[in-house]
One Martini backbone bead per residue (centre of mass of N, CA, C, O) as a GRO file, in nm:
protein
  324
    1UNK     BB    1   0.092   0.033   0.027
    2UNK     BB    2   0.047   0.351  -0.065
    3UNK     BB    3   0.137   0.658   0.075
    4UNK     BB    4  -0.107   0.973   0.101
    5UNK     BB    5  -0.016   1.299   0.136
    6UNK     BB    6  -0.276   1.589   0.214
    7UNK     BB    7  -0.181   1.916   0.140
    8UNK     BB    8  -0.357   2.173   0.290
    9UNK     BB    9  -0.473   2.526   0.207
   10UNK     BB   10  -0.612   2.776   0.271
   11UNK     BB   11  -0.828   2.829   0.008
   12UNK     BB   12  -0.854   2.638  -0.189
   13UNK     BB   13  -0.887   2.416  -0.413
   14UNK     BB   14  -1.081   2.160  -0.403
   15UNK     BB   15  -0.971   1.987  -0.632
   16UNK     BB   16  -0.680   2.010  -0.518
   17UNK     BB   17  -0.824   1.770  -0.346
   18UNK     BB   18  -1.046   1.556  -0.484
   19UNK     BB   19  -0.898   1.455  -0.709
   20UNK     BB   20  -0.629   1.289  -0.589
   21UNK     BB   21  -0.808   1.117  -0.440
   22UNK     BB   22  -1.002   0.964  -0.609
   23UNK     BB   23  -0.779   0.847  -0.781
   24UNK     BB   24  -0.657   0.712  -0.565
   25UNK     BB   25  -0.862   0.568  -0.424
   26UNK     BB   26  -0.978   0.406  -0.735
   27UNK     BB   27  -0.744   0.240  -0.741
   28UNK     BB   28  -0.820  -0.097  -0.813
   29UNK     BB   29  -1.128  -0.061  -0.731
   30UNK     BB   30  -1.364   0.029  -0.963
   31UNK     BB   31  -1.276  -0.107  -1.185
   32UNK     BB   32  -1.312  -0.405  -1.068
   33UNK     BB   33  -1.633  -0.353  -1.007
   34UNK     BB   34  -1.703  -0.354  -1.273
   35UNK     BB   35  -1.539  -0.659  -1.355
   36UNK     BB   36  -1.556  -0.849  -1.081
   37UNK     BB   37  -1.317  -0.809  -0.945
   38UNK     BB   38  -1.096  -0.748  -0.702
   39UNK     BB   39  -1.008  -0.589  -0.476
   40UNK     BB   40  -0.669  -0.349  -0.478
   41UNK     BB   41  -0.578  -0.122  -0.352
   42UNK     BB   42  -0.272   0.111  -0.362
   43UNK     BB   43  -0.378   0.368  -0.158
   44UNK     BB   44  -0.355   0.601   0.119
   45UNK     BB   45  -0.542   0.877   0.208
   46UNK     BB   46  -0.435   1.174   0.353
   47UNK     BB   47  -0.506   1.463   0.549
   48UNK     BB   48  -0.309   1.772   0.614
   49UNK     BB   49  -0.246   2.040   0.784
   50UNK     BB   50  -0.070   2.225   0.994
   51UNK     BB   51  -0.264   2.215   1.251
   52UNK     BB   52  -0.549   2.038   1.149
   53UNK     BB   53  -0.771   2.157   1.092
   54UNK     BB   54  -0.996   2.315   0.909
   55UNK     BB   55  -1.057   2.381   0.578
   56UNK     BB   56  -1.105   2.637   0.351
   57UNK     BB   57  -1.239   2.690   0.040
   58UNK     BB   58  -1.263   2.875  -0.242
   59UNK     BB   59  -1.611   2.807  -0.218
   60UNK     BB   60  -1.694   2.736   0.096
   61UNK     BB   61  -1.570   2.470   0.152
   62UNK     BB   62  -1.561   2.268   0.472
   63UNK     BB   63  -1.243   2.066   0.559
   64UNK     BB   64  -1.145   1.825   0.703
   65UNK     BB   65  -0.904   1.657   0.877
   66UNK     BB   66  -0.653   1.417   1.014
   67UNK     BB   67  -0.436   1.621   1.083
   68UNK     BB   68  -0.085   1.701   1.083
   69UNK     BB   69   0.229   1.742   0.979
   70UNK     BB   70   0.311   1.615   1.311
   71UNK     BB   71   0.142   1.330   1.185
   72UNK     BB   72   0.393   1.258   1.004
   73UNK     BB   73   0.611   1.047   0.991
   74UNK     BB   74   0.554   0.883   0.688
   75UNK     BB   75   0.589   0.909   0.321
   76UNK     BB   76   0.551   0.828  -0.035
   77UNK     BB   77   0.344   1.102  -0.060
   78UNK     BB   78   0.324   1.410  -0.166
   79UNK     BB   79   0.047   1.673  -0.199
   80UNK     BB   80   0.030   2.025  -0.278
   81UNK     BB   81  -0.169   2.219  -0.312
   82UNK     BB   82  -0.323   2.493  -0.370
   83UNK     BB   83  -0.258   2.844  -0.320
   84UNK     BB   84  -0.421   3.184  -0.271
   85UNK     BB   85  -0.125   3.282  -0.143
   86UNK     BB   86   0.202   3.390  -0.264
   87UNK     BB   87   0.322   3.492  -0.035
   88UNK     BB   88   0.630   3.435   0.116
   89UNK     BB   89   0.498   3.448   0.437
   90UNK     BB   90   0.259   3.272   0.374
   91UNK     BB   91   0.463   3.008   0.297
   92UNK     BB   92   0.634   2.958   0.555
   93UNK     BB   93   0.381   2.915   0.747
   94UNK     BB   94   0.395   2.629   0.974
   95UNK     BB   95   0.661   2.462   0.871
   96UNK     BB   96   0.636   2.356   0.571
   97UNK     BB   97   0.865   2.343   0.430
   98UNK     BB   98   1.064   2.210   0.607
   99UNK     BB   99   0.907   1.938   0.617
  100UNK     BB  100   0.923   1.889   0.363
  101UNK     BB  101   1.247   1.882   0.302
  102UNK     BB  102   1.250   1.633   0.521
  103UNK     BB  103   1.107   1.429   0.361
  104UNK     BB  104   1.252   1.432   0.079
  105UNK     BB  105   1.529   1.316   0.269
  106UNK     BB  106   1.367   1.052   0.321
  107UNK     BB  107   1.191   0.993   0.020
  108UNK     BB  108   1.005   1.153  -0.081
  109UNK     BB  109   0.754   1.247  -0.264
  110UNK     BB  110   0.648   1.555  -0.465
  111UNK     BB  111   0.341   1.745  -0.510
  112UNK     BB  112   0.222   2.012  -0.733
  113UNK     BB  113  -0.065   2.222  -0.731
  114UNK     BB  114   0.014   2.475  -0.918
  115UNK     BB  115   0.089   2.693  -0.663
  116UNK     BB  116   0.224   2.478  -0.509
  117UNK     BB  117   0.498   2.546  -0.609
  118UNK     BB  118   0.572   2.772  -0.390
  119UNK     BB  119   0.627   2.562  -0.158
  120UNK     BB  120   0.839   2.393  -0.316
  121UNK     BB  121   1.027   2.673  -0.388
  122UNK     BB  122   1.116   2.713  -0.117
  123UNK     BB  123   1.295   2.490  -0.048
  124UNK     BB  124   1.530   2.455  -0.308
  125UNK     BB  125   1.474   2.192  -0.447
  126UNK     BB  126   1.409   2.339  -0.753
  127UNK     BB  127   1.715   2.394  -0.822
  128UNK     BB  128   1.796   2.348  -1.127
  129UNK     BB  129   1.523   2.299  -1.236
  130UNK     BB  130   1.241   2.275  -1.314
  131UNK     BB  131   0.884   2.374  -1.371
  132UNK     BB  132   0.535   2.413  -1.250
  133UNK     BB  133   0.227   2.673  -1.347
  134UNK     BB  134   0.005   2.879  -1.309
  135UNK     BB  135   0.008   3.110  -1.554
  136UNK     BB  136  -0.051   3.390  -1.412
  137UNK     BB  137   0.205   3.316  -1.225
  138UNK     BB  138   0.515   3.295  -1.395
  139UNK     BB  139   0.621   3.538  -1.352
  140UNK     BB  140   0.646   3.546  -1.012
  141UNK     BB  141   0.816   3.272  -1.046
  142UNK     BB  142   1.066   3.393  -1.155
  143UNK     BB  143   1.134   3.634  -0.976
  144UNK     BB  144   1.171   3.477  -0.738
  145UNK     BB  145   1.276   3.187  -0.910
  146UNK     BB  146   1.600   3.198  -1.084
  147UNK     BB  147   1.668   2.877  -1.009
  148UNK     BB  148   1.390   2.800  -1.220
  149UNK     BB  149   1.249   2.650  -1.449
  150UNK     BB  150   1.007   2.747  -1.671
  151UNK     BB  151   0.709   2.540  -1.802
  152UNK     BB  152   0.432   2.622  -1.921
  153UNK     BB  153   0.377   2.442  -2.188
  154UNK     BB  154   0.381   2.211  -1.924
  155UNK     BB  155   0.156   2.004  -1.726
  156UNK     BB  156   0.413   1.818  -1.651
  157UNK     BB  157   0.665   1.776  -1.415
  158UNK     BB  158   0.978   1.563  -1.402
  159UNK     BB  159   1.231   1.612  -1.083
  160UNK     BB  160   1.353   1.423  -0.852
  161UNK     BB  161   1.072   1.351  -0.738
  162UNK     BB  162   0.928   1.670  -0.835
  163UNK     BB  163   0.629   1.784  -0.899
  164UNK     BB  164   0.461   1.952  -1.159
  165UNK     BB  165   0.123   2.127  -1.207
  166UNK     BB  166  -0.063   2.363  -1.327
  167UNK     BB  167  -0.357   2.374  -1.332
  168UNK     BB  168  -0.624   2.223  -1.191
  169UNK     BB  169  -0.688   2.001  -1.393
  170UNK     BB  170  -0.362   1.894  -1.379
  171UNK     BB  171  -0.430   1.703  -1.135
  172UNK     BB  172  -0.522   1.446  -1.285
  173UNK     BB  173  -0.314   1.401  -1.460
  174UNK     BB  174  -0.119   1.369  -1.217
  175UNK     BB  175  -0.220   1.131  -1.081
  176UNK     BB  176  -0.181   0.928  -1.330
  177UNK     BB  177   0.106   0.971  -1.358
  178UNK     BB  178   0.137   0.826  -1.087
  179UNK     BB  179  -0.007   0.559  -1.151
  180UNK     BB  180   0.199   0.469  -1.307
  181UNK     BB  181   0.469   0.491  -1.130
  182UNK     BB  182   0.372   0.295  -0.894
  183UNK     BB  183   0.150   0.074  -1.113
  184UNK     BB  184   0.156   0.158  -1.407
  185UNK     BB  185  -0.035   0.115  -1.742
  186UNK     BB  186  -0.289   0.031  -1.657
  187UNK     BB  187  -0.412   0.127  -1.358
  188UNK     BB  188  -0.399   0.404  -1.517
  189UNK     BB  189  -0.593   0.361  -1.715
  190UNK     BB  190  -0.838   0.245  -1.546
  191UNK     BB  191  -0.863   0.526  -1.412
  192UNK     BB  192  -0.929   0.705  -1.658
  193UNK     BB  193  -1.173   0.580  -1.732
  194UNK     BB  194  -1.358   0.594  -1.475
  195UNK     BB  195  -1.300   0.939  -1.451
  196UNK     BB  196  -1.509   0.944  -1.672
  197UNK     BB  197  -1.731   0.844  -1.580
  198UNK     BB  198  -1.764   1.023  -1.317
  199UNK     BB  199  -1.820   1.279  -1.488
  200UNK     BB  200  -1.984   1.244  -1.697
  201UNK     BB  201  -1.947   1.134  -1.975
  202UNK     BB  202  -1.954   1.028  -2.323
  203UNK     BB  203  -1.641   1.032  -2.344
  204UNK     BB  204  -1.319   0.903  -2.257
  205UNK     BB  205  -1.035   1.030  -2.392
  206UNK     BB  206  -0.988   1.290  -2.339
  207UNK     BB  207  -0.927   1.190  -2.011
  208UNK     BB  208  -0.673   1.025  -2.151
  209UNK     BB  209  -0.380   0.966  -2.030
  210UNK     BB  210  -0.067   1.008  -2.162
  211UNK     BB  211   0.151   0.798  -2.219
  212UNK     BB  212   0.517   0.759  -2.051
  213UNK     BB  213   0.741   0.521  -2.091
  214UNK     BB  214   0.975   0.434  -1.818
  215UNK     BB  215   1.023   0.082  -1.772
  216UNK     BB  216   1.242  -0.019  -1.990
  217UNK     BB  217   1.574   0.073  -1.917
  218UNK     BB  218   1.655   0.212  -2.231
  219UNK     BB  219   1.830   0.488  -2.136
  220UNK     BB  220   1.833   0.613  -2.433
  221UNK     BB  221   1.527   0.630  -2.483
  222UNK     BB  222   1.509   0.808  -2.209
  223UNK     BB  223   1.629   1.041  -2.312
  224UNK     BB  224   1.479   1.097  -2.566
  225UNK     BB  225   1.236   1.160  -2.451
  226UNK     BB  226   1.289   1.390  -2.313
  227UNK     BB  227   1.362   1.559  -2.569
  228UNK     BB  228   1.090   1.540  -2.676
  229UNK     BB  229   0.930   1.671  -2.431
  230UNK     BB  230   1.167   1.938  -2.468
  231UNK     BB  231   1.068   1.976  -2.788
  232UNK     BB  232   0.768   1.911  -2.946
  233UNK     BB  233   0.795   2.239  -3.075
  234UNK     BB  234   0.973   2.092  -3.299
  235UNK     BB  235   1.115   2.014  -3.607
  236UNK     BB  236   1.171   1.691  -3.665
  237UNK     BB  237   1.339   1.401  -3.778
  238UNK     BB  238   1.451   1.118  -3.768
  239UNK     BB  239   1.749   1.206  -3.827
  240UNK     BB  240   1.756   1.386  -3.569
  241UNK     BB  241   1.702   1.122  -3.395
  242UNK     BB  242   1.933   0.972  -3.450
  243UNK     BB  243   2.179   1.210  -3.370
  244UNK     BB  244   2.099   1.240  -3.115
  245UNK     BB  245   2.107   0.891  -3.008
  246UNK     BB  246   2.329   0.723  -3.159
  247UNK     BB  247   2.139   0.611  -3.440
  248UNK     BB  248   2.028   0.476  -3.631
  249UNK     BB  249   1.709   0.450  -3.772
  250UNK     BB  250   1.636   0.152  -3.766
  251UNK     BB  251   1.721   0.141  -3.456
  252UNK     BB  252   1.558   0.353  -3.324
  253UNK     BB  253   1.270   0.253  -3.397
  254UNK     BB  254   1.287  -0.051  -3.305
  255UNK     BB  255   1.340   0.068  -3.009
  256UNK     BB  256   1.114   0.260  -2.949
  257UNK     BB  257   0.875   0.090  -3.003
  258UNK     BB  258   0.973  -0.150  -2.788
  259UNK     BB  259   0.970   0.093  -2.534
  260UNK     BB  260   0.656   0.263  -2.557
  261UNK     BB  261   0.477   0.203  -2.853
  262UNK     BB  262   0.575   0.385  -3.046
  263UNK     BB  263   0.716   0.650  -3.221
  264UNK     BB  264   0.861   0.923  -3.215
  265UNK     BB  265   0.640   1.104  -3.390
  266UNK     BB  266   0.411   0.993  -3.193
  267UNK     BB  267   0.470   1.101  -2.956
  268UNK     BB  268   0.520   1.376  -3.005
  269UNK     BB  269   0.203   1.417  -3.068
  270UNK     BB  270   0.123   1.345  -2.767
  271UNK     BB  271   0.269   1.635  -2.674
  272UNK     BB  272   0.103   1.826  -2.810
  273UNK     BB  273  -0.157   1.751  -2.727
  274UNK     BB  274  -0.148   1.765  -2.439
  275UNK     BB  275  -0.078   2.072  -2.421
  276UNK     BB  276  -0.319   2.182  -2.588
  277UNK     BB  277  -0.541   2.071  -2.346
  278UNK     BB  278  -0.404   2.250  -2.118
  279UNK     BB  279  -0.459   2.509  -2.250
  280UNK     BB  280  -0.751   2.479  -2.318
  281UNK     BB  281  -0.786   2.469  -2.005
  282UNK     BB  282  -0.692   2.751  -1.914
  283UNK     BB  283  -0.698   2.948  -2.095
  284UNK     BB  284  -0.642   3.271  -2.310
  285UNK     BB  285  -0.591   3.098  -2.567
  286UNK     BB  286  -0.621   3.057  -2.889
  287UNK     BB  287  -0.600   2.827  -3.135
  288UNK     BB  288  -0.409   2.925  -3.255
  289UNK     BB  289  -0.183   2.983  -3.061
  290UNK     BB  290  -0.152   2.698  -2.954
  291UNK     BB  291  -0.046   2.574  -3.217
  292UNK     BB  292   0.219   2.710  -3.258
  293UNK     BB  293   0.341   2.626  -2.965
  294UNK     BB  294   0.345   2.318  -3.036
  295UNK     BB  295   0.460   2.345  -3.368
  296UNK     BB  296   0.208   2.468  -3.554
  297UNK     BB  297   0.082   2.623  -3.843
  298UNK     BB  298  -0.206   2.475  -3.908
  299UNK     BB  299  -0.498   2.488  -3.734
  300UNK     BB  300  -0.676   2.306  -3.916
  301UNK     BB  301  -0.470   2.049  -3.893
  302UNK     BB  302  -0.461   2.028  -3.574
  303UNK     BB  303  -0.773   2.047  -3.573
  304UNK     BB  304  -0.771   1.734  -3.633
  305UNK     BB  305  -0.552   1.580  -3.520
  306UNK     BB  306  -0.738   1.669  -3.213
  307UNK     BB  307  -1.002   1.522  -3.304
  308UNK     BB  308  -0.871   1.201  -3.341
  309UNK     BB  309  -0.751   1.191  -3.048
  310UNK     BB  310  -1.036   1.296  -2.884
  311UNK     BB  311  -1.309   1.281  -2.974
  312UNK     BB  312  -1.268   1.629  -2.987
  313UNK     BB  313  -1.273   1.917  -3.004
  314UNK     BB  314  -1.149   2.227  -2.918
  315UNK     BB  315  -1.399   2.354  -2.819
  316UNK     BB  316  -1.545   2.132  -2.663
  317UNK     BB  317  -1.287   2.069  -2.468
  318UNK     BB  318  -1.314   2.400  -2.350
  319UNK     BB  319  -1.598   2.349  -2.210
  320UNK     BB  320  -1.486   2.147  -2.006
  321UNK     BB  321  -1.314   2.435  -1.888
  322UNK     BB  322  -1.373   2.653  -1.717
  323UNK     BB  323  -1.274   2.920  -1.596
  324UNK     BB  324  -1.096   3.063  -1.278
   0.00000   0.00000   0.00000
């Protein structure tokens, strides 16, 4: 059983608190009850503010916590949710930096959602690291933390066990994306797919996880993953990734497809899409201006191309996602 501690601070985003509960709550056992196969929970999950106290969501829903975070002795996974003032002082108050790093030093693993990165890049963990952050803030948060990468392009970032991701939206995605780093590639499907159907949706593809594969543990191929998700918005063909890789075109394709299960410019795909998911779900950027940022031209054909991999436009799909 994987623990997970949900950092709650007073006013967070309710979703930036009930999303990951419920993902993680029911991997492995939702979708086993449709199945009719055995429940197997792979998480237990609990709520800890810094003093324990109940905490009141930006939304006016209050809730109870389980302890505080001077009752965690261990856990496998801190998730830090998303703080409504991002100011230096509130963000120190009540010892919860020193706690983050304390734990981190010790093992845990770290994820923050939205401004949550706020309180991450405070321990000093993200120096010389990636990270992300809700696009409103991003401005602010290179200017307070100018020794961190901000990646607002990328709705989840993966830094030595380190995660950030953008708006609240992008807490489900955040989920899933441990759902699979912790259980695998099914669990993680099978996940995707239930909170589809919880959410009452006619279509579940939109909100299937894109999978990013690296548990195949070659290597190079995991470089090459992260090259391409580091650059997803450049033009590159097979020649470009092949001098990149140190292999030939025919190995290339051969061993990516085999350690994957893409080809390397559908993975690239995969990340354009995924990227303008995350736009589309922020607001504020124009369906061509989104266009453009993941790599393309053409935004009646990249409209096309994101029509056929989520089945919905990319208008219906915005409309899944009212601005905050």
């Amino acid at each position: 059983m994987i623990n997970v501690t949900v950092l709650a601070m007073q006013h967070t985003s309710a979703s930036a608190i009930i999303g990951p509960m419920d993902v993680f709550s029911q991997a492995g056992v939702m979708w086993n009850r449709f199945k009719g196969q055995r429940v197997t929970p792979h998480f237990k999950v609990r709520v800890v503010t810094p003093d324990g106290e109940a905490f009141k969501c930006s939304n006016g829903v209050r809730m109870a916590a389980d302890g505080s975070i001077r009752d965690v002795a261990a856990t496998d996974l801190i998730v830090v949710s998303s703080i409504a003032n991002v100011e230096k002082n509130r963000c120190r108050q009540g010892g919860v930096v020193e706690w983050l790093s304390d734990h981190y030093q010790r093992g845990s693993h770290i994820a923050s959602i939205c401004t949550g990165s706020f309180l991450l890049a405070e321990t000093g963990l993200l120096d010389g690291k990636r990270a992300t952050t809700h696009w409103a803030f991003a401005e602010e948060f290179r200017r307070r933390y100018p020794k961190v990468a901000v990646r607002t392009d990328r709705p989840i970032v993966d830094e030595n066990d380190l995660y950030s991701s953008g708006g609240y939206n992008a807490s489900i995605d955040m989920s899933l994306y441990l759902v699979e780093k912790y259980c695998g590639h099914e669990v993680a499907l099978q996940s995707a797919k239930v909170i589809a159907a919880s959410r009452g949706e006619s279509s579940g593809p939109p909100y299937t996880a894109v999978q990013c594969r690296r548990d195949h543990h070659d290597d190079q191929i995991i470089s090459l993953q992260q090259y391409i998700e580091e650059n997803f918005n450049h033009n590159f063909n097979y020649d470009d990734l092949a001098e990149q890789s140190h292999m030939s075109r025919r190995t290339l394709e051969r061993r990516f497809k085999a350690a994957t299960g893409k080809t390397p410019l559908s993975y690239q795909q995969c990340m354009r899409i995924k990227a303008a998911k995350q736009l589309l779900a922020d607001g504020g950027r124009s369906f061509e201006e989104i266009t453009c940022q993941v790599g393309y031209e053409d935004s009646s054909s990249f409209r096309k191309i994101f029509t056929k991999y989520t089945h919905v436009s990319p208008a219906e799909y915005r409309k899944r996602f009212p601005r905050v």
